[in-house]
N, C-alpha and C positions, 0 to 999 in steps of 0.2 A: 504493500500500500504506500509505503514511503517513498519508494522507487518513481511507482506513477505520481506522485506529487510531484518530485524532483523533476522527473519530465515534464511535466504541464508548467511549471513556472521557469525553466529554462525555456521552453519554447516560446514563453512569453516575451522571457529579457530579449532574447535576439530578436524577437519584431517589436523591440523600443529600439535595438541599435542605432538605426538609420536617422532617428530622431538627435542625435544629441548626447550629453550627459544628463540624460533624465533619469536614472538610476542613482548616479552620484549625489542630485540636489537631495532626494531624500535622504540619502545619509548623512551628507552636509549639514543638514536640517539640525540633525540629531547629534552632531558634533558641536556645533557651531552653539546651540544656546545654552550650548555647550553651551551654552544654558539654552557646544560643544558643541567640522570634520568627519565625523565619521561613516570602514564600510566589512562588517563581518558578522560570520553567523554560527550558530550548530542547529541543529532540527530538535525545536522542544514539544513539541508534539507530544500530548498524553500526561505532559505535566500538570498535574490539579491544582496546583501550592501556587501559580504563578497568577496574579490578580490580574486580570483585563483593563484595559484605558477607564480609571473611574468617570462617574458622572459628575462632568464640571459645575451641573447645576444644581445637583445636589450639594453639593461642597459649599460651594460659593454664597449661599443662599443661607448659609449655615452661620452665626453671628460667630466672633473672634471672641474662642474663651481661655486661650491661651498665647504668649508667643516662646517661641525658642528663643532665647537671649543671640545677643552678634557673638563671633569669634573670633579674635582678631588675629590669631592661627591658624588656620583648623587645616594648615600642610607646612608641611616641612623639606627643604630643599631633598630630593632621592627621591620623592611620593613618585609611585607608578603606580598606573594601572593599568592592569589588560580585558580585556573585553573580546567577548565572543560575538559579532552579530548576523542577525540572520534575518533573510529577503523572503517571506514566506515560509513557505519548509525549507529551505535552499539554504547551507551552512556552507558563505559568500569566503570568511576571513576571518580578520581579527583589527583591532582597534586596541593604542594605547593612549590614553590621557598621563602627561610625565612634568616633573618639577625639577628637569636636573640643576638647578644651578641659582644664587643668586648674583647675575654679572651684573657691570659697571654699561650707563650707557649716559655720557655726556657728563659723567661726573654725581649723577643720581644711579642709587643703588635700583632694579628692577629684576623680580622673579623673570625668570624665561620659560614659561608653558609651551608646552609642546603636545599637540593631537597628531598622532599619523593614524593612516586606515590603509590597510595593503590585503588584497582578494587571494583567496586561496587555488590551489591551481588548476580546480576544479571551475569554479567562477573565471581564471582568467583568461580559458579558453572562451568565455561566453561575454565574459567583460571586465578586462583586467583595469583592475584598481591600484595606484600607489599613489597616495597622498599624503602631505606632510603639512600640517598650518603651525608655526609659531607667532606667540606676542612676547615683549618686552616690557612689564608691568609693571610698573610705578611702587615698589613697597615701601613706602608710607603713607604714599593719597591715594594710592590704587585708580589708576588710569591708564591708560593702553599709549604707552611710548611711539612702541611698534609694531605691526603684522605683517606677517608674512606667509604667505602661502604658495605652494607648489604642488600641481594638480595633474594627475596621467591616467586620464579616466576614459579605457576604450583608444578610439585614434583619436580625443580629444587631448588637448595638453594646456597649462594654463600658469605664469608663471608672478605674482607680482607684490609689491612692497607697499606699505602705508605708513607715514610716517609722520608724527605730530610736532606740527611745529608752532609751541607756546605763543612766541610773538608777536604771529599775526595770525593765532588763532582759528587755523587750518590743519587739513589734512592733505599732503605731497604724496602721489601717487611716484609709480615708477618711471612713465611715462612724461615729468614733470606737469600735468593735472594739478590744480589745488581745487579743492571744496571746504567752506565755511564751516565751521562748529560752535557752538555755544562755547566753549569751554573744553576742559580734558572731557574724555570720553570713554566709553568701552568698546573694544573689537570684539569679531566673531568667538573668539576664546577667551577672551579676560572675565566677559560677563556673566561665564558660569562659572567662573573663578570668586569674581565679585560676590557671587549668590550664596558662595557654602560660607563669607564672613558674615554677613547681613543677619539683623533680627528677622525670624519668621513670623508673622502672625497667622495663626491657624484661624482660615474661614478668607480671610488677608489679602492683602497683596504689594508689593512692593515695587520702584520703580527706579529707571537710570537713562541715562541718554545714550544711544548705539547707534555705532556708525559702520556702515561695511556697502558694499557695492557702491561709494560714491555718493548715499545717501545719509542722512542722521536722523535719526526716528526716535520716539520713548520707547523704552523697551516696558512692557507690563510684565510680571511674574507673578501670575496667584497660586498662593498658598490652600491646595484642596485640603488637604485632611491629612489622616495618619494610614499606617498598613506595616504591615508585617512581608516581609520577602524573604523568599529562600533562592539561593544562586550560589554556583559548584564554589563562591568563596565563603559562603555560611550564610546563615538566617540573621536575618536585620530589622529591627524595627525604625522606619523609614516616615520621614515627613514628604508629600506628595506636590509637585509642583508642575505649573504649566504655563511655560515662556508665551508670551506675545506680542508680538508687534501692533502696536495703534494705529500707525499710518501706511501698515502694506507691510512690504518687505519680504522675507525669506519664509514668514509662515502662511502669506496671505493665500487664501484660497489652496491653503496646497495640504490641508490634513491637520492634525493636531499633534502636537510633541508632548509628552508626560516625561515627567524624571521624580525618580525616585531615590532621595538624599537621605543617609543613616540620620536617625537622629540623636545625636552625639557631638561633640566636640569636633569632629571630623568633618560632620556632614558630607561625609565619603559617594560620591553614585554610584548606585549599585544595578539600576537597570535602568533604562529608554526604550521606551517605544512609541514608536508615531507611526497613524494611519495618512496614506496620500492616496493620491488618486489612482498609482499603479501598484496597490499593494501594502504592505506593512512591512514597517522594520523595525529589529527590535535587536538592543545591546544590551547586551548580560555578563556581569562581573565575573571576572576567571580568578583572576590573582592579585591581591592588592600588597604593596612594600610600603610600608610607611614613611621610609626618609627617616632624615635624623636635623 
């Protein structure tokens, strides 16, 4: 039975081929809101313990009777993760969210996050993935210095830099481009960085300004509820959240993104899933290294 699945949704991905990187946005999706890049999978099929895309209506609707306090930790330079995700039944890859380092850039100290997603070789015969997105993040005001990403998705390729320049209060593309900003900002990757220090209020929601394709938008994060999960790196009781964009952007019209954050000091993610138009995907916690 697994086999025919695996065949009905590869036969699928290749007649998206011709289309584009339509398989990548939605992993993107789910890197990037990041609150997080990302593209992998294993086949969870027949798991019972794994909670489906709760109801944001029910949540939301729900009054705030608690919040999680902010962290002004909650990672430490070495934090890795690895991540399974998977395109349907289809186990695509693997996915790592990583903190190797706190470098020097301009004289201010800034964490360097790193998302890569690379397809497994099964997937890469049907649509090979290697992605890499890094930011440059601000630790102590936490704001996005720099991004960067590098995209090999399929015979697409994509390669390019974003870069904040305080002064006059822009973002510098690669291409020498500037676009306007209120202020420092968050990229594709710092803002789910941003989300595991932030107080949560449960029922809640919480906000920041985000910038990525050229545009700056508020980013909205509501806080649904609690849940319990279980994933091959252990059972977690989890705060549930649900990135959005207000003015469009990377979630409009394109499905819903959930994340599910230990809740703990860490506020660790332990699973993603978002539903699109060509399907579901869904990232699941393999191994986590704390750092030191």
């Amino acid at each position: 039975m697994y086999v025919n699945h695996r065949t009905a949704h590869a036969s699928h991905i290749r007649g998206q081929r011709g289309h584009g990187p339509v398989v990548s946005r939605a992993v993107r999706a789910l890197l990037a809101a990041a609150l997080l890049a990302i593209l992998a999978c294993w086949p969870a099929a027949g798991r019972g313990d794994e909670p489906e895309l709760p109801d944001s209506v029910d949540f939301t609707r729900s009054p705030a009777v608690d919040t999680l306090p902010a962290v002004a930790e909650p990672f430490h330079a070495g934090e890795s993760l690895r991540f399974s995700v998977q395109y349907g039944f289809v186990h695509a890859g693997s996915a790592w969210l990583e903190v190797p380092e706190v470098a020097d850039w301009n004289g201010h100290r800034a964490w360097r996050l790193v998302a890569r997603a690379e397809s497994n070789g099964f997937f890469d015969k049907i649509y090979k993935v290697r992605n890499r997105i890094e930011s440059l993040w601000d630790q102590d005001s936490l704001f996005s210095w720099r991004y960067f990403e590098n995209r090999h998705e399929g015979k697409y390729t994509a390669m390019d830099t974003i870069t904040y320049e305080p002064d006059s209060l822009r973002m510098l593309y690669s291409n020498g481009q500037t676009y306007p900003v209120p202020g420092p900002v968050q990229d594709a990757l710092s803002s789910f960085y941003l989300t595991r220090t932030r107080a949560l209020p449960i029922g809640g929601e919480i906000g920041f300004d985000y910038h990525a394709s050229r545009k700056t938008a508020p980013m909205e994060v509501r806080v649904l509820g609690r849940q319990t999960v279980k994933t091959p790196a252990g059972k977690f009781n989890c705060v549930v959240l649900e990135p959005l964009l207000k003015a469009g952007g990377i979630f409009k019209n394109k499905g819903r993104l959930v994340i599910w954050l230990t809740d703990d000091d860490r506020r660790m993610p332990v699973l993603m899933k978002s539903k699109v138009m060509i399907g579901s995907v869904k990232v699941v916690l393999q191994e986590a290294k704390s750092g030191t």
